[in-house]
Each structure stands twice: as structure tokens, then as C-alpha cells.
C-alpha positions as CSV (number, residue, x, y, z in Angstrom):
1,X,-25.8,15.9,-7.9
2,X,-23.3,13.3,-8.8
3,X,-24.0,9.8,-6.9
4,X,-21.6,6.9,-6.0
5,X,-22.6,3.5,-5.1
6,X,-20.7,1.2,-3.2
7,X,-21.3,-2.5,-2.7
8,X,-19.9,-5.1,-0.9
9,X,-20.0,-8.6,-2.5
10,X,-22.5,-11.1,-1.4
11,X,-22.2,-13.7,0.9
12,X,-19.1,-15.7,0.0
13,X,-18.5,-19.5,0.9
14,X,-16.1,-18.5,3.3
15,X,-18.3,-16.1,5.1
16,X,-20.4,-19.0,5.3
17,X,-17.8,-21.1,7.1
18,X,-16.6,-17.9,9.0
19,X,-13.0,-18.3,7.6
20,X,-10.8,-15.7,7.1
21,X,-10.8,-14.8,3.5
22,X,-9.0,-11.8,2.6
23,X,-7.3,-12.2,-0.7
24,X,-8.1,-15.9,-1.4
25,X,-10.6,-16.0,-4.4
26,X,-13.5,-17.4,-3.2
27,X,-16.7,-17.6,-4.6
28,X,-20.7,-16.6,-3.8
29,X,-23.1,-19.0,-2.5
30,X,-26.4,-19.3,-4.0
31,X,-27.1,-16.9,-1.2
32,X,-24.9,-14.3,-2.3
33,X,-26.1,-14.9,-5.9
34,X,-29.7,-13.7,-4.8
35,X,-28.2,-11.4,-2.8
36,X,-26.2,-9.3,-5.5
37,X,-28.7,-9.4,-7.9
38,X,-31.3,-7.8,-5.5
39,X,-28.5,-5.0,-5.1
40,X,-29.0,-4.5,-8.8
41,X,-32.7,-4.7,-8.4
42,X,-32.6,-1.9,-5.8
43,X,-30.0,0.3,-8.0
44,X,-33.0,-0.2,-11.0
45,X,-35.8,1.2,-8.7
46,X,-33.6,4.0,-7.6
47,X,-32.7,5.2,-11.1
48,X,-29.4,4.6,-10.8
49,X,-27.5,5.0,-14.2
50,X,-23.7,4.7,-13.8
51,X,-21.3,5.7,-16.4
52,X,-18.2,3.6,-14.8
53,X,-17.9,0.8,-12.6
54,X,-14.7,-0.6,-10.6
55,X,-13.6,-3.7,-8.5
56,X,-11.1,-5.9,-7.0
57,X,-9.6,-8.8,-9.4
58,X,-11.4,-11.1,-6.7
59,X,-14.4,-12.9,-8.0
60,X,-17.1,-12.6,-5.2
61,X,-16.9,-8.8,-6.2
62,X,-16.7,-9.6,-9.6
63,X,-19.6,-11.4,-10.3
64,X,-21.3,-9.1,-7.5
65,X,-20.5,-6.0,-10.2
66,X,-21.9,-8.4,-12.9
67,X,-24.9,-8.9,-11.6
68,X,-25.7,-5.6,-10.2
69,X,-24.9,-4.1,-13.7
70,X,-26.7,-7.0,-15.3
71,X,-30.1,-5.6,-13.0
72,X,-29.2,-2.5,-14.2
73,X,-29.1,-3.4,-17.9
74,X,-26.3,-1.9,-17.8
75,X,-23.6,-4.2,-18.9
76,X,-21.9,-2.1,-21.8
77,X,-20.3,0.5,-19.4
78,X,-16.7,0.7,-19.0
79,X,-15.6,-1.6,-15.7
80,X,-11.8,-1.4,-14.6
81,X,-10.6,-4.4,-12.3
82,X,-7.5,-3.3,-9.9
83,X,-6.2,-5.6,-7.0
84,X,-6.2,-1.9,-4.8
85,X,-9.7,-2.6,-4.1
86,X,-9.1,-6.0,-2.7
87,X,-9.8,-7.1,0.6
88,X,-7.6,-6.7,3.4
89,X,-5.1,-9.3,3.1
90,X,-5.2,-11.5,6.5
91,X,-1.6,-12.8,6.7
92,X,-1.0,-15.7,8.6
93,X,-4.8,-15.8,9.5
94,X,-6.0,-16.6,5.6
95,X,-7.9,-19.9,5.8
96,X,-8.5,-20.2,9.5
97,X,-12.3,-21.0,11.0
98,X,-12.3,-17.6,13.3
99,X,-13.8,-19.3,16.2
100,X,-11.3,-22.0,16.0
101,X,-8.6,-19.2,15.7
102,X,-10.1,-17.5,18.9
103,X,-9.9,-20.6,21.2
104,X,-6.0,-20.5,19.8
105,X,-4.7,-17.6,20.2
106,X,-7.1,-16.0,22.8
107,X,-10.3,-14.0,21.5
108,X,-8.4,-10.6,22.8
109,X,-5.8,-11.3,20.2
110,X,-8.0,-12.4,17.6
111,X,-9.9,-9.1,18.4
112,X,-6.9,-6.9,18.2
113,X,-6.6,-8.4,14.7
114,X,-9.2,-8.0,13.4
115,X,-10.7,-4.5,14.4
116,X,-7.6,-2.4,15.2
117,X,-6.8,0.0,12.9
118,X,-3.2,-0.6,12.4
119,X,-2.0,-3.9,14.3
120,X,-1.9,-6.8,11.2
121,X,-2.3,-10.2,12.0
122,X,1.3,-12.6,11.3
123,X,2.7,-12.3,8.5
124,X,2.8,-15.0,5.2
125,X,6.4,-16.3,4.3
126,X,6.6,-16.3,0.8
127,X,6.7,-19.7,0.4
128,X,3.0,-20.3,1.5
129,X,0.3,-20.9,-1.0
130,X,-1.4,-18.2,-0.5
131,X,1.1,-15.6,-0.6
132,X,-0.1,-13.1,-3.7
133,X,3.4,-13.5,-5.6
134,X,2.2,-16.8,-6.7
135,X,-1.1,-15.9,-7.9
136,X,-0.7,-15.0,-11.9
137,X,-3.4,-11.9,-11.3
138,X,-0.4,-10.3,-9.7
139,X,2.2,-11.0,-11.9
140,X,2.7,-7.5,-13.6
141,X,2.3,-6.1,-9.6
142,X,5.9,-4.7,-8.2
143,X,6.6,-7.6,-6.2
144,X,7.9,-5.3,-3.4
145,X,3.8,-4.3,-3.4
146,X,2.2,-7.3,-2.8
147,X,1.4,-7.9,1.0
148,X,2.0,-10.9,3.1
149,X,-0.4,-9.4,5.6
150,X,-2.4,-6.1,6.1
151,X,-4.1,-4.0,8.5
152,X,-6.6,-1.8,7.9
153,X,-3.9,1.4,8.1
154,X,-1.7,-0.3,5.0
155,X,-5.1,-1.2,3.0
156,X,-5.9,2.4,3.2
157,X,-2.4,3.1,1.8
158,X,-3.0,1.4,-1.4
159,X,-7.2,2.3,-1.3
160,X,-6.8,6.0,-0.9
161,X,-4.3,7.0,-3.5
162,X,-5.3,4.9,-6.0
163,X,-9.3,6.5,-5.3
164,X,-7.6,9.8,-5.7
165,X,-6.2,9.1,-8.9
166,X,-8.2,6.9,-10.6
167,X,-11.6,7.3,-9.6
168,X,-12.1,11.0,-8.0
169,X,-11.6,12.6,-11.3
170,X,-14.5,11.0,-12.7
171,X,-17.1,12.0,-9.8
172,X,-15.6,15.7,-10.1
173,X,-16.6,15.7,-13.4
174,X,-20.1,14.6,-12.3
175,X,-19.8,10.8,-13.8
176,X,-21.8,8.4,-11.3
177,X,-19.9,5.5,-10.6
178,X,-20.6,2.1,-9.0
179,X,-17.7,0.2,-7.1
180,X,-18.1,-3.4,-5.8
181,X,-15.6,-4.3,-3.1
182,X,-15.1,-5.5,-0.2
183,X,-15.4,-4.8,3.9
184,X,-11.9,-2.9,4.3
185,X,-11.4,-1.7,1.2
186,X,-14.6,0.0,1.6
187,X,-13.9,1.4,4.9
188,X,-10.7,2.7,3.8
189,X,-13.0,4.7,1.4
190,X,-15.4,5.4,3.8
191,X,-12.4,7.1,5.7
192,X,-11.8,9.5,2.6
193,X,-14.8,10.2,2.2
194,X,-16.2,11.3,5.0
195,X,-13.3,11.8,7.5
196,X,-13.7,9.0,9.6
197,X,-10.8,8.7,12.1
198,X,-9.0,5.5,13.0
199,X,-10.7,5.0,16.2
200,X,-13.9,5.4,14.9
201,X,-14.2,3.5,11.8
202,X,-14.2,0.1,12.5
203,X,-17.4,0.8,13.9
204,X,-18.4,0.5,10.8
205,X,-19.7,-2.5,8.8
206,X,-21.2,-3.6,5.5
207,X,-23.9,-5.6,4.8
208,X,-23.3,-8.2,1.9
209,X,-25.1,-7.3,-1.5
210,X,-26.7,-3.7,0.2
211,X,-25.9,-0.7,-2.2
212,X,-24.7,2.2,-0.3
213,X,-26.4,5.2,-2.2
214,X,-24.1,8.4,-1.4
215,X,-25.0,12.0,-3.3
216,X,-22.3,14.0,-3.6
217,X,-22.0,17.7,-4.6
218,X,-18.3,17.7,-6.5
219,X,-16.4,15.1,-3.3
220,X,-18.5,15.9,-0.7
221,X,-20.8,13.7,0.2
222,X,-24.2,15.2,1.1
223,X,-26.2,12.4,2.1
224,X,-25.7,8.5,2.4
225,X,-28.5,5.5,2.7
226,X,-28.4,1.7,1.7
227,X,-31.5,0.9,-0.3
228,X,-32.1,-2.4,1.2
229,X,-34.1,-0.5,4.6
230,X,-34.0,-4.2,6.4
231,X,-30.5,-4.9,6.3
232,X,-28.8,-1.8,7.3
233,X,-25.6,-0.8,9.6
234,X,-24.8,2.9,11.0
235,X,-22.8,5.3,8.7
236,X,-20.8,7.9,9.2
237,X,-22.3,11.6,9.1
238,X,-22.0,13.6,6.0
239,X,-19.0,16.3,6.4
């Protein structure tokens, strides 16, 4: 039985400050710190071995993958970085204290934003400071691919294909794999995975620094748990 792990960083500071994050590279709090590393703790007891490991080029998954491999003794295995398994990119939102946002623009529309499947929030102008084309991690990126703002429909665009190609060929050929990411990119792979429709899957959440354990006979998943039992969220049944 091959196994996959996915993780979503630990706390960030902007979670903290309930800002909208998205591709802004934002670090862990201490918080988030304690929280990876007892995700790593947890892979240890479970016997977890992977062979590869994958994350966004943000740094709250990065350092969430280090220290989950680091728990793992495990820091010699291959790990590919690749900005397809960043965040959703917020748009106009990036930045904004979500409360504050909600007395704004109306907690409906802040609502719609957030957890529809396929209505982004405004988009960046490419002169902002936190449009991607002026971040150096995206220079070699076709500029035509970098967002100025993202729903969960266009993050599962980039999420699923690049899953497909890059990482689905390792778990057919029975490799376990750990992947440290983030909310939406991870329910864009919960939606490959286990055929989870649009209306459906923003019911789903991830806690911060909880492995998600899933066994999987060649793609198909066969069962799913996170290993921290006190600080779990309802998944999707096994196809």
C-alpha cells in the first residue's frame, strides 16, 4: 500500500492577524514552529518513510516540509519546490484584515470570495507590490501564467495537471510521498483525489501542521485520517 501525506503549513503570522495571505511569503509563528515539528513527530510514530517530498516556493510550507522531514530524520530525500502548489492567490484581497474587509464590502461578498468555487476576488494591476511578476521566485514563470487573482476553479487548473505529471507517477510506482502546502492547493488535490465536486469541497478544511495520512492502492485512495486525533476536520469518503 503506497501512502501520501499531505500537510498544511503551520500557523503563519498572518493567520494570526487573520489577513489574507495567499501568495505573500509570510512566515510561522513560534506557534507554527511547534506545530510543524509535532507533524513530523506524528509521521515518526506512524512509520512513515517517504522517498520524495514536494512544496510551494512559499516559506511557511517550506520550513513546515523541513521540519517534518527533520522529525523524520529524513532530510537527505529528494524535495522539489514548484510555485503550482502555492496558495490561492487572493487578488485585490492580499494584505487585508478579513473582518475589516467584511464591514467593507459586506460579509455576503467577502463570503462569495472566499468559499465559492469559481468567483475570484478583484483582481491585482500589475503595478501593485504584490503582483507575482515582481517577485524574482517567478522570474523564469511564463509571465502570461502568473495570476493577479485566483479562485479555487483556476488554482485547481494549475494543481491538477501539474499532480498528474509530476507527482502521480511516483505513487503508481508505489513511492510514498509527503507534500507540504497549503489550504487550496490542497483542496484542489483533495478534488483529484477523491472526486470531490465543486459544491462540495469547500466544505472542507485543514488544520495547520495535521498530517493527512492517505493509503492508497495504485491512485485510489483507500482510507484517509490526520494523526493529530484532537485537531481534526471532516474528509471526503474514499472512492
Amino acid at each position: 500500500m503506497t501512502r501520501l501525506v499531505l500537510i498544511r503549513h503551520g500557523q503563519s503570522q498572518w493567520n494570526l492577524e487573520n489577513r489574507f495571505t495567499g501568495w505573500v511569503d509570510v512566515d510561522l509563528t513560534e506557534k507554527g514552529e511547534a506545530e510543524a515539528r509535532r507533524g513530523g513527530a506524528l509521521l515518526k510514530e506512524a512509520g512513515f518513510e517517504p522517498e520524495l517530498a514536494y512544496t510551494s516556493v512559499l516559506k511557511r510550507a517550506i520550513r513546515t516540509l523541513w521540519f517534518s522531514l527533520e522529525g523524520l530524520d529524513r532530510m537527505w530525500i529528494p524535495v522539489t519546490k514548484d510555485w503550482r502548489l502555492n496558495e490561492r492567490h487572493y487578488g485585490g484581497l492580499t494584505g487585508l484584515n478579513k473582518a475589516e474587509t467584511a464591514e467593507k464590502h459586506g460579509a455576503g461578498q467577502v463570503h462569495i470570495w472566499r468559499r465559492s468555487f469559481d468567483v475570484p476576488p478583484p483582481p491585482l494591476a500589475e503595478t501593485d507590490a504584490y503582483h507575482p511578476s515582481h517577485d524574482p521566485r517567478y522570474a523564469d514563470v511564463d509571465r502570461a501564467l502568473l495570476p493577479a487573482t485566483e479562485s479555487l476553479q483556476t488554482t485547481l487548473v494549475r494543481v491538477e495537471p501539474y499532480f498528474a505529471a509530476e507527482i502521480a507517477p511516483h505513487l503508481a510506482a508505489g513511492k510514498d510521498i509527503l507534500i507540504s502546502a497549503h489550504g487550496n492547493s490542497l483542496r484542489a488535490l483533495l478534488m483529484v483525489l477523491f472526486n470531490v465536486n465543486s459544491d462540495d469541497i469547500m466544505g472542507f478544511e485543514f488544520p495547520t501542521g495535521n498530517p493527512l495520512m492517505i493509503e492508497l492502492e495504485g491512485l485510489k485512495p483507500v482510507s484517509a485520517e490526520y494523526l493529530d486525533a484532537d485537531r481534526t476536520k471532516p474528509l471526503p469518503a474514499c472512492p
